[in-house]
C-alpha positions, -999 to 999 in steps of 0.1 A, spaced: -74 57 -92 -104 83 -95 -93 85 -133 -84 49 -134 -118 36 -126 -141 58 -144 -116 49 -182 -112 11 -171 -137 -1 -158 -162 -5 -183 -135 -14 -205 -126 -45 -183 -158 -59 -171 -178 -82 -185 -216 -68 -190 -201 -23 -193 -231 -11 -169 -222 14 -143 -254 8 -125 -248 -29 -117 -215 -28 -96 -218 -42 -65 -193 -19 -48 -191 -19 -5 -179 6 19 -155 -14 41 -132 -6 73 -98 -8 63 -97 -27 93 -119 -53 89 -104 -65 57 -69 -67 68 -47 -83 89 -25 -64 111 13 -76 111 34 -78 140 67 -104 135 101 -89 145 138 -95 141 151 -112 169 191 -112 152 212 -90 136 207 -87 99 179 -114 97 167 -103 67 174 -70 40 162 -39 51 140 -21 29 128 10 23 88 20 11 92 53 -4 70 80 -20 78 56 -54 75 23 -43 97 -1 -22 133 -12 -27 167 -24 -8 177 5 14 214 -5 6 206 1 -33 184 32 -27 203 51 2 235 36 -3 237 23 33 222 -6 48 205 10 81 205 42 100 209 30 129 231 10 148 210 -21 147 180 -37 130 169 -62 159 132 -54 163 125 -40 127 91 -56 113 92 -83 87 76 -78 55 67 -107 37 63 -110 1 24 -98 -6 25 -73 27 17 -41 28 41 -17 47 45 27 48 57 52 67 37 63 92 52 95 96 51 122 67 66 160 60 37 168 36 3 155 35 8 123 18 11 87 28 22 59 4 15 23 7 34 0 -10 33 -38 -14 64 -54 -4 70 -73 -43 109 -83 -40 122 -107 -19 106 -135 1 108 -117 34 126 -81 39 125 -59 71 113 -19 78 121 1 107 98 -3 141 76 30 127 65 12 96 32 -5 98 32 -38 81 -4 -58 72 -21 -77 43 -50 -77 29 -78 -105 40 -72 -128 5 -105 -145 4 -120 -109 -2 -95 -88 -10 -68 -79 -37 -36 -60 -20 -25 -42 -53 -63 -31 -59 -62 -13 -22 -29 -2 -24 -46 12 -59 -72 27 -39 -53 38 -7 -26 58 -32 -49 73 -54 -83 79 -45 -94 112 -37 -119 102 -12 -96 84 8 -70 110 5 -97 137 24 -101 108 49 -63 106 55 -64 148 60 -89 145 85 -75 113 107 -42 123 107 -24 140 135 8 162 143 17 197 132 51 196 114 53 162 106 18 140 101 12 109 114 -11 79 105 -11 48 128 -23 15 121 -49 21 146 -60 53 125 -58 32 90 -82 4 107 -109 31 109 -107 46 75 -129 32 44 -128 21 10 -153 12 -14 -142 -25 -29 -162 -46 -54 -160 -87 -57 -125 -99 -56 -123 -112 -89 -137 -78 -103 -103 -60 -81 -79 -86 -94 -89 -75 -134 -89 -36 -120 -55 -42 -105 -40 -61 -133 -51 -34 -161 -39 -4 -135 -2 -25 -130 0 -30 -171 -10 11 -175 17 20 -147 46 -1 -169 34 15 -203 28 53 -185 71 45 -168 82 36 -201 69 66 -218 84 85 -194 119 74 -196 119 81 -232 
């Protein structure tokens, strides 16, 4: 996102001054909203998986449905959510919005929230949680554990990001998304 930012954006707005961006240090958790709806029957919805390289079915990316024996009381994910795994073996957290089916579910350990709409664009902070160095240093220093890290919600809430108008995300976002689909098709070649 660092990288991102400093290419695109003068590329993508309207009037290419650096100076004039009205950027703002927010909390995390005062520009989201915290998620809490659960599965109250057996295989309400698919289970999914957010992984280190996005989000999918966890049938089609672990070839099983759930590892456990049942998924009453896994969160629902709506369509637009953001969801990850609050535990980690390295250093690294990845947030992922939840972009395939109307409503999926995650186990109990995955955080699920979305991002306040009237300010805030949920692919430009997943953007910005994912790839910004500052943030990453925030993570190192808020997270706790010794062989595996954690990061609650209650942690996220506190950390900050630096966010400009929302229409100003949204053409940030949209630029990053289209570079992400040109960079994956290189790649496979």
């Amino acid at each position: 996102m660092i990288y991102y930012t400093i290419i695109i954006i003068p590329f993508i707005h309207s009037k290419p001054n650096i100076n004039n961006y009205s950027w703002k240090q927010r909390n995390i958790g005062d520009i989201v909203n915290f998620y809490e709806e659960r599965t109250t029957i057996e295989d309400e919805y698919p289970v999914l998986s957010s992984t280190m390289s996005g989000i999918y079915f966890q049938k089609e990316y672990f070839n099983q449905e759930v590892s456990t024996i049942t998924n009453v009381g896994y969160k629902v994910v709506p369509f637009g959510y953001i969801t990850y795994r609050s535990m980690s073996d390295t250093d690294i957290f990845r947030f992922n919005v939840q972009n395939i089916i109307e409503k999926g579910i995650v186990s109990p350990a995955y955080p699920v929230f979305s991002a306040n709409n009237k300010i805030l664009d949920s692919y430009f902070l997943t953007y910005q949680m994912n790839n910004s160095y500052s943030f990453f240093k925030q993570i190192i220093l808020s997270k706790e554990g010794g062989t595996r890290y954690a990061l609650s919600f209650k942690k996220l809430a506190a950390l900050k990001v630096t966010i400009p108008e929302k229409q100003e995300q949204f053409k940030i976002a949209t630029t990053l998304i289209e570079l992400d689909k040109i960079i994956t098709l290189h790649q496979r070649k």
